[in-house]
C-alpha positions in Angstrom: 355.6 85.7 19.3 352.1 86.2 17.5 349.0 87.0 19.6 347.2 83.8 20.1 343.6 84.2 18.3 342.0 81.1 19.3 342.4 81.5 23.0 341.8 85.1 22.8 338.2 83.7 21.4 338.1 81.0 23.6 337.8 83.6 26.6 334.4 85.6 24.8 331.5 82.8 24.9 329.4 84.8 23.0 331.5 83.7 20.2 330.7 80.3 20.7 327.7 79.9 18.6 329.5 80.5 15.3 333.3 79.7 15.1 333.7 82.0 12.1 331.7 84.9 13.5 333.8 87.8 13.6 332.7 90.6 15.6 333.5 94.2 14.0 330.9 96.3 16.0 333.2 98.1 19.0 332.1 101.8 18.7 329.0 100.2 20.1 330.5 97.9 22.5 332.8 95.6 22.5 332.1 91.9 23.8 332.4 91.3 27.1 334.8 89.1 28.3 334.1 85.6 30.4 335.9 87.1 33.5 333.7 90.0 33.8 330.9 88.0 33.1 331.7 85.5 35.8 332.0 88.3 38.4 328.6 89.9 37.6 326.9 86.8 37.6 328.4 86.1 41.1 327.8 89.5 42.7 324.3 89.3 41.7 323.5 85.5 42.5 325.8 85.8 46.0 326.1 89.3 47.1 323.4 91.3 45.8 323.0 93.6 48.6 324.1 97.3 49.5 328.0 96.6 49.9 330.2 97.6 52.6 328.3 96.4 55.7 329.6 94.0 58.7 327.6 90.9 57.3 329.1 88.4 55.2 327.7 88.5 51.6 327.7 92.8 52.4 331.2 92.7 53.0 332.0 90.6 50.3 330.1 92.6 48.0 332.3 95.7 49.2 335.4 93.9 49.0 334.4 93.1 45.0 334.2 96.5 44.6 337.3 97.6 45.9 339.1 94.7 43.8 337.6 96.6 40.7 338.6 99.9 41.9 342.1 99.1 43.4 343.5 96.8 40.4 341.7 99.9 37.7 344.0 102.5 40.1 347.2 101.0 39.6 346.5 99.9 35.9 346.2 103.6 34.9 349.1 104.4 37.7 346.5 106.7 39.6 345.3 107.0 42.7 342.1 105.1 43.7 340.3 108.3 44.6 341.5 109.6 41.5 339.1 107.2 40.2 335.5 107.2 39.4 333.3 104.3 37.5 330.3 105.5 36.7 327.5 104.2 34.0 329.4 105.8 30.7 331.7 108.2 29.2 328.9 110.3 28.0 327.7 110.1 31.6 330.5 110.8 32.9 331.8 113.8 30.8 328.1 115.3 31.2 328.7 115.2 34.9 332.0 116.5 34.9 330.6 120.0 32.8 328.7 120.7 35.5 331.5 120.2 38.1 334.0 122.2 36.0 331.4 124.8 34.8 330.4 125.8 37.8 333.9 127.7 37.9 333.7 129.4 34.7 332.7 133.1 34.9 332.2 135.3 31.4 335.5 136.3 30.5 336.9 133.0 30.7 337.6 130.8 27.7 338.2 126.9 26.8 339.1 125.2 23.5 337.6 122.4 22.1 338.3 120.8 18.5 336.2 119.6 16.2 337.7 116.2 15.9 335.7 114.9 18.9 333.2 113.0 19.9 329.9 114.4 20.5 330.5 113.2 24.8 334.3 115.0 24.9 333.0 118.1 22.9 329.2 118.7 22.8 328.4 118.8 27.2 331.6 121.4 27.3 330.3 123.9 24.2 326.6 123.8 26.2 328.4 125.1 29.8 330.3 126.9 28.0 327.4 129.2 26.5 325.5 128.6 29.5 328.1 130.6 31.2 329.0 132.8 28.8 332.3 131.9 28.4 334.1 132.1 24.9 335.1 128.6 22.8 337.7 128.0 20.9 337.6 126.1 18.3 341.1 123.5 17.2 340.5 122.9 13.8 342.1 119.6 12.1 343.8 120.4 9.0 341.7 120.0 5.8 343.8 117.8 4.5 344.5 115.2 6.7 342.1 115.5 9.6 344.8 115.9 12.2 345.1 118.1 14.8 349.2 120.4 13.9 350.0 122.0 17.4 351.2 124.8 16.2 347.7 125.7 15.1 347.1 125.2 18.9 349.3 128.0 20.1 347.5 131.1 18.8 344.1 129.9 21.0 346.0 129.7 24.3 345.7 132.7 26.7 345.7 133.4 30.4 342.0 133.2 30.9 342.1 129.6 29.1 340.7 127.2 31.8 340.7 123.9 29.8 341.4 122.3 26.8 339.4 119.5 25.8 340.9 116.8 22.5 340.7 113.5 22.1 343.6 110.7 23.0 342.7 109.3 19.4 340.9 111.0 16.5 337.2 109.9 16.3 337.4 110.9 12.4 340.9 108.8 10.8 341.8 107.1 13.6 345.0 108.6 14.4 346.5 108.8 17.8 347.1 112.3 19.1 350.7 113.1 21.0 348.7 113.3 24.2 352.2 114.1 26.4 353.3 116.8 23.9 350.4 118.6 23.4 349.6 118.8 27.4 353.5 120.0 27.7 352.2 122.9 25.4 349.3 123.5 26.9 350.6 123.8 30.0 354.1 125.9 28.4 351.0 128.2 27.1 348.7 128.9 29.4 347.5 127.7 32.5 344.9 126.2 31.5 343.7 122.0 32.4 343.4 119.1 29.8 340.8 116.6 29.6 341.2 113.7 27.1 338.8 111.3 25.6 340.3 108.1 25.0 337.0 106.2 24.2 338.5 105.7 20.7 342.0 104.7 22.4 341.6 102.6 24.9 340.1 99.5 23.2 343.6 99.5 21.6 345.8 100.7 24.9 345.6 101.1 28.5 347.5 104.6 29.4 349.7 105.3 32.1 347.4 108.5 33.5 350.6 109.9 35.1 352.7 109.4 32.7 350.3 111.8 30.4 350.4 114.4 32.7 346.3 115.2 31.7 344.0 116.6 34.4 340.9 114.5 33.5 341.0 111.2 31.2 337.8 109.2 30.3 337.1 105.9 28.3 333.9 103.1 27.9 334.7 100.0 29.6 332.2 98.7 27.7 334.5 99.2 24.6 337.8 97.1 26.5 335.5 93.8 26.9 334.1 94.9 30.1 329.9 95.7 31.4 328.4 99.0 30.4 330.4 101.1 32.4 332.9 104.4 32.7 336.3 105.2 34.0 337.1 108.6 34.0 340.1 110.0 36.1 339.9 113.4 38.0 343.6 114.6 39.0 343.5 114.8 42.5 345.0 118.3 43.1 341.9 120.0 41.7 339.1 117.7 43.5 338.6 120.5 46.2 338.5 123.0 43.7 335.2 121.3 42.1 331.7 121.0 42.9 330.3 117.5 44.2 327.7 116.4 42.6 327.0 113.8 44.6 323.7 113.3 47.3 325.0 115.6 50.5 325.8 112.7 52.1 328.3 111.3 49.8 330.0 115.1 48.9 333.7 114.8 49.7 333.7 110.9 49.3 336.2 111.0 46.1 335.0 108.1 44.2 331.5 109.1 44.3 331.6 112.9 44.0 331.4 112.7 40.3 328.9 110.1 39.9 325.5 111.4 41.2 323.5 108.6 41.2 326.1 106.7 43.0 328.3 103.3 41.8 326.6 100.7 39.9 327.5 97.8 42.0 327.7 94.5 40.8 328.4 96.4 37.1 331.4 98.1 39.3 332.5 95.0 40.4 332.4 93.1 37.4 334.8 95.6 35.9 337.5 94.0 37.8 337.0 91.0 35.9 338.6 92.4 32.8 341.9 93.1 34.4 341.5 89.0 35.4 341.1 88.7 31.6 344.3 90.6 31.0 346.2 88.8 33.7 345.1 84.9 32.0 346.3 86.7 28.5 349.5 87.8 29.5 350.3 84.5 31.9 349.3 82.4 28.7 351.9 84.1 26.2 354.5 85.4 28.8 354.2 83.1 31.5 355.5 84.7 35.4 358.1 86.5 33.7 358.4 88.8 36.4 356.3 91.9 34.9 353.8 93.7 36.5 351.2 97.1 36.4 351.7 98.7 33.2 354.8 96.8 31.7 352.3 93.5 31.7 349.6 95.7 29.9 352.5 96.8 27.7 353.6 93.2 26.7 349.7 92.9 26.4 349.4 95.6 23.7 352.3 94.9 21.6 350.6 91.6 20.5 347.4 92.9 19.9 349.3 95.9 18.0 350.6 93.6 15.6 347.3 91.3 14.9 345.7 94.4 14.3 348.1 95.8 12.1 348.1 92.3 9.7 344.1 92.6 10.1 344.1 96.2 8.6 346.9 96.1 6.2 345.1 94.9 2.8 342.5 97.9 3.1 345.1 100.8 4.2 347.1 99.3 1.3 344.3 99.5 -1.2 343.3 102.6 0.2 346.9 103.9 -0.5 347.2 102.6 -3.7 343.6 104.2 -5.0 343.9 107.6 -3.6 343.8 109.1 -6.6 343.0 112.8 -7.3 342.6 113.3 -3.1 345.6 115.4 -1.6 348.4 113.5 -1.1 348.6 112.4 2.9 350.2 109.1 4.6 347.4 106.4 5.4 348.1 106.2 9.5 348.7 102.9 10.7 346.9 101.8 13.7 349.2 102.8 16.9 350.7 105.9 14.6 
């Protein structure tokens, strides 16, 4: 079975004024799918109004939220108040440093790499000398730009509080082997792991739990969804970190993180991209009895192998012309 292109298009309107558009722009956003658009356009002609209330278009409005949050939760196999959507990853991270940070004490160290992200590697170094607390740096290797975790041992200690990487490298591309280096993390030190997967997720919806990672973040914005974040905050550590929220909201999980509080018709419309999911897998798998992360799975294989024909005749030139450069495998995408 071959990942159905044309109704894969058909689902993005935006591609409807050229046919032969083709739209190669996702580190800045990805397009956003009908379903989500349908649901934002709804919320804010129907339901525009603060959510949660006893009067009709209120409650519908909350109950559009919790649709978004609820079908996100079990997608990534967390907890709903595990979960918080806020406007972006950058947002989100930024927010997060200060809830973390306010921890650290001098003495205490975290490790960073400098295959990130400016948002999963510049709001940490900033706490991090605002507290005077030591950095240490994962260097990729020269050569190939991956991160070798054996290079990772020698920076663990017992004052090591977190380690922050990326699910998939933001300089070749290459996905990281997320569950083995939190194992040895974890083996090392007792420290926490927080993963971007801004880069990964466009490709691949994770089971969080399945990772075993303390914190987890990605752009919705970049998986055909409105300008928003998901990040994931393990649960077992929530009461160990400072709010941010408005007094009134500190201790409401889903909103300690996100100061400002949700977005909500932008929260709500993120539900529609697990409606998008749900039409693609129905129209090339039919009820076949899957649900959760095995239909996401099914999902992902497809689009695997459409992008691995789309990117084949460049990593093959690029193999073929490397020349005098040292001598490393061109990664394939899902490698």
């Amino acid at each position: 079975m071959k990942l159905d292109i044309d109704f894969v298009r058909s689902q993005f309107t935006q591609l409807d004024d050229d046919p032969e558009f083709v739209f190669a722009s996702n580190a800045g956003g990805s397009y956003v799918c009908n379903q989500a658009n349908e649901v934002l356009e709804h919320y804010n002609r129907h339901t525009r109004v603060q959510p949660y209330s006893r009067f009709k278009s209120s409650a519908e409005a909350g109950k559009a939220m919790d649709r978004a949050y609820q079908g996100w939760a079990d997608a990534l196999n967390i907890d709903r108040n595990e979960l918080t959507i806020g406007p972006s990853t950058s947002i989100n991270t930024y927010v997060m440093a200060q809830a973390i940070g306010d921890l650290w004490m001098p003495g205490d160290e975290i490790v960073v790499t400098n295959q990130d992200h400016e948002a999963n590697s510049g709001v940490w170094r900033r706490k991090a000398h605002e507290k005077g607390v030591t950095i240490r740096q994962w260097e990729v290797e020269r050569d190939s730009g991956l991160l070798d975790i054996e290079s990772l041992f020698p920076l663990l200690r017992d004052n090591t509080r977190w380690v922050f990487f990326s699910h998939c490298s933001n300089v070749v591309g290459t996905v990281n082997p997320v569950p083995e280096i939190v194992k040895t993390i974890k083996s090392g030190s007792g420290a926490r792991v927080f993963v971007d997967a801004v880069a990964y997720a466009p490709h691949h919806i994770s089971d969080l739990k399945a990772l075993g990672v303390d914190g987890y973040a990605f752009s919705l914005y970049k998986v055909y969804g409105p300008h928003q974040g998901l990040m994931y905050i393990n649960g077992d550590i929530h009461g160990d970190l400072t709010s941010q929220a408005h007094y009134f909201n500190s201790g409401n999980p889903t909103k300690d993180f996100n100061p400002a509080g949700p977005q909500h018709a932008q929260v709500a419309a993120c539900a529609g991209v697990m409606d998008y999911f749900d039409l693609l897998h129905q129209h090339h798998f039919g009820d076949n009895g899957n649900k959760g992360q095995a239909r996401l799975e099914e999902i992902y294989q497809l689009i695997l192998q459409h992008e691995n024909e789309l990117v084949a005749p460049i990593l093959d030139f690029l193999q073929q012309h490397a020349g005098g450069a040292p001598a490393w495998q061109v990664p394939r995408p899902g490698q």
